[in-house]
C-alpha positions as CSV (number, residue, x, y, z in Angstrom):
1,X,-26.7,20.3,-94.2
2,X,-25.7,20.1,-97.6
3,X,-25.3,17.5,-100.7
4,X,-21.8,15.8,-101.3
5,X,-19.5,16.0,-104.0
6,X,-17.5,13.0,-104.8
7,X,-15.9,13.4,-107.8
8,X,-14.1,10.0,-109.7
9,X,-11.7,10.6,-112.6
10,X,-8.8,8.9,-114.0
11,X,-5.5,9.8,-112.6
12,X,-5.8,13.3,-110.6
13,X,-7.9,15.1,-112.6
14,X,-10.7,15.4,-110.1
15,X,-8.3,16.7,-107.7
16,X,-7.0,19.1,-110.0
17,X,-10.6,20.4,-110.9
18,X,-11.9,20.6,-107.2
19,X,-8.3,22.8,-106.6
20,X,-9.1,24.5,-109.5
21,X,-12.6,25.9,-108.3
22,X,-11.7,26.0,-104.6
23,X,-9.1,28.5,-105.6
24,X,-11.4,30.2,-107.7
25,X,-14.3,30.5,-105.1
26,X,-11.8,31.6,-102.3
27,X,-13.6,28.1,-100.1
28,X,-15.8,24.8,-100.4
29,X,-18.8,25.6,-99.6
30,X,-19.7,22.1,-100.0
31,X,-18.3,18.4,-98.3
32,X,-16.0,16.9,-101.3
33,X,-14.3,14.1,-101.6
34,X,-12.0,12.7,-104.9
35,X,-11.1,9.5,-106.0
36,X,-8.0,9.0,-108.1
37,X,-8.9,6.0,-110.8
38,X,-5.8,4.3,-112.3
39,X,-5.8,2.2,-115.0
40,X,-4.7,-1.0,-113.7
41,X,-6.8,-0.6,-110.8
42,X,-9.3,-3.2,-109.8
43,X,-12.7,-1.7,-110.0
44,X,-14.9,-3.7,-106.8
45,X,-12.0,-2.1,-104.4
46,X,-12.6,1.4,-106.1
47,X,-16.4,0.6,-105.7
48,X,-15.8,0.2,-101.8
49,X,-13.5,2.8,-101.6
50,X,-16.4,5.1,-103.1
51,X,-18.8,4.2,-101.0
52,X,-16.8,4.7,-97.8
53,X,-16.2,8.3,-99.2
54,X,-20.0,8.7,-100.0
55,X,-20.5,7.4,-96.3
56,X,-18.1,10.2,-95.2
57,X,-19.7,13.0,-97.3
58,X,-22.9,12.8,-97.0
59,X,-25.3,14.8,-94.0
60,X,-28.5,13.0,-95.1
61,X,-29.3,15.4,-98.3
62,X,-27.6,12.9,-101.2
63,X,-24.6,12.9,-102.7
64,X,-24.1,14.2,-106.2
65,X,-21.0,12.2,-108.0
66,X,-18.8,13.3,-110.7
67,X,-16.8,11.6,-113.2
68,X,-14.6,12.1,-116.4
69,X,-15.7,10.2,-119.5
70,X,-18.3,8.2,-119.6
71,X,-18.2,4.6,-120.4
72,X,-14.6,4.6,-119.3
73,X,-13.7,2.8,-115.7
74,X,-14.0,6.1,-113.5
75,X,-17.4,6.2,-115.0
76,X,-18.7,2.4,-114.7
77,X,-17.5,3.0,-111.0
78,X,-19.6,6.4,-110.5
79,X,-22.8,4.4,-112.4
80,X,-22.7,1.1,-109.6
81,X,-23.3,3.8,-106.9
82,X,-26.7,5.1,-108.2
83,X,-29.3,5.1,-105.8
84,X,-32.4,7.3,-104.7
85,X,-29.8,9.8,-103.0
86,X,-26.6,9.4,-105.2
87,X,-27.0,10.9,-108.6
88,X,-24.4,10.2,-111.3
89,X,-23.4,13.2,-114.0
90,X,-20.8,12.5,-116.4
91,X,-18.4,14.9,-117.9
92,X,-17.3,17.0,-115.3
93,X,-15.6,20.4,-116.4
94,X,-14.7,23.3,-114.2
95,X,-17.1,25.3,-115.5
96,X,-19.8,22.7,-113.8
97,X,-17.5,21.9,-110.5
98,X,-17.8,25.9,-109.9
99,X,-21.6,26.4,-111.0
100,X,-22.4,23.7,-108.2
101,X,-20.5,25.4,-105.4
102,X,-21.7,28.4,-106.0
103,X,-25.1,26.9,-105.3
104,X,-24.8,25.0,-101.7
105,X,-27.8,25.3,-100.6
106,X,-30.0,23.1,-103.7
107,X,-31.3,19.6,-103.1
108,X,-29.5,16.9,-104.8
109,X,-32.1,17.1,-107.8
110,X,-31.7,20.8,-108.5
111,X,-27.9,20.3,-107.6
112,X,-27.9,18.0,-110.5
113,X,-29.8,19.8,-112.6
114,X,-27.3,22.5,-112.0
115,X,-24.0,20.4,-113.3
116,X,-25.8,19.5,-116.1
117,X,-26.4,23.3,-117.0
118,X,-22.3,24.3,-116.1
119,X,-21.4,22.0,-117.8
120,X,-23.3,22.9,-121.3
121,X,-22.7,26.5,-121.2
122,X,-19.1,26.2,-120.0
123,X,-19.1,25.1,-123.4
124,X,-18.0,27.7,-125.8
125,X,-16.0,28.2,-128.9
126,X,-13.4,31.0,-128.7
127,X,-13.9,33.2,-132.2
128,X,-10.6,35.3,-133.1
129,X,-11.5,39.3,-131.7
130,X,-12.8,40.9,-134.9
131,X,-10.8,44.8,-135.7
């Protein structure tokens, strides 16, 4: 048993990222699920939707959801969800979506903790390559 990811972003982006780090890590180690936000959507059936997926996802250990921006729509939607076993991290990256499948095996908490970490030192700025 494992966490699940669901990840909620405007547009694609989410599905993009997950594609992105699947294809770097050769699988998904973890259940994931993605949830295109549009702009005109109507946030209370996204809300549903996303709780189906987190029905779908998760084996009993939590699920850890990520989302683009936050304050924006993608994000309100991820923050309604918050309970004692769905954790909300904003700002999702590919630096963080790979960190947290390369670590399957965490709990929710350290999972988290483990995002939050990617996603910081995935971080850099790129200096010109000194002659």
């Amino acid at each position: 048993m494992s966490v699940g990811i669901l990840v909620i972003t405007h547009s694609h982006i989410g599905k993009s990222l997950c594609d992105a780090a699947i294809s770097v890590l050769g699988n998904c180690p973890l259940p994931v699920r993605t949830l295109p936000v549009s702009f005109d959507c109507e946030p209370e059936e996204m809300i549903s939707k996303a709780r189906e997926l987190i029905k779908e996802i998760d084996q009993g250990e939590g699920v850890l959801v990520l989302t683009d921006m936050y304050g924006s729509t993608p994000s309100n939607i991820a923050c309604s969800l918050r309970n004692s076993t769905v954790k909300v991290v904003a700002g999702i990256n590919l630096p963080m979506l790979v960190r947290i499948m390369n670590y399957p095996q965490l709990d929710l908490v350290q999972l988290t903790e483990k995002a939050l970490s990617g996603g910081h030192e995935g971080v850099l700025p790129c200096h010109p390559k000194e002659h």
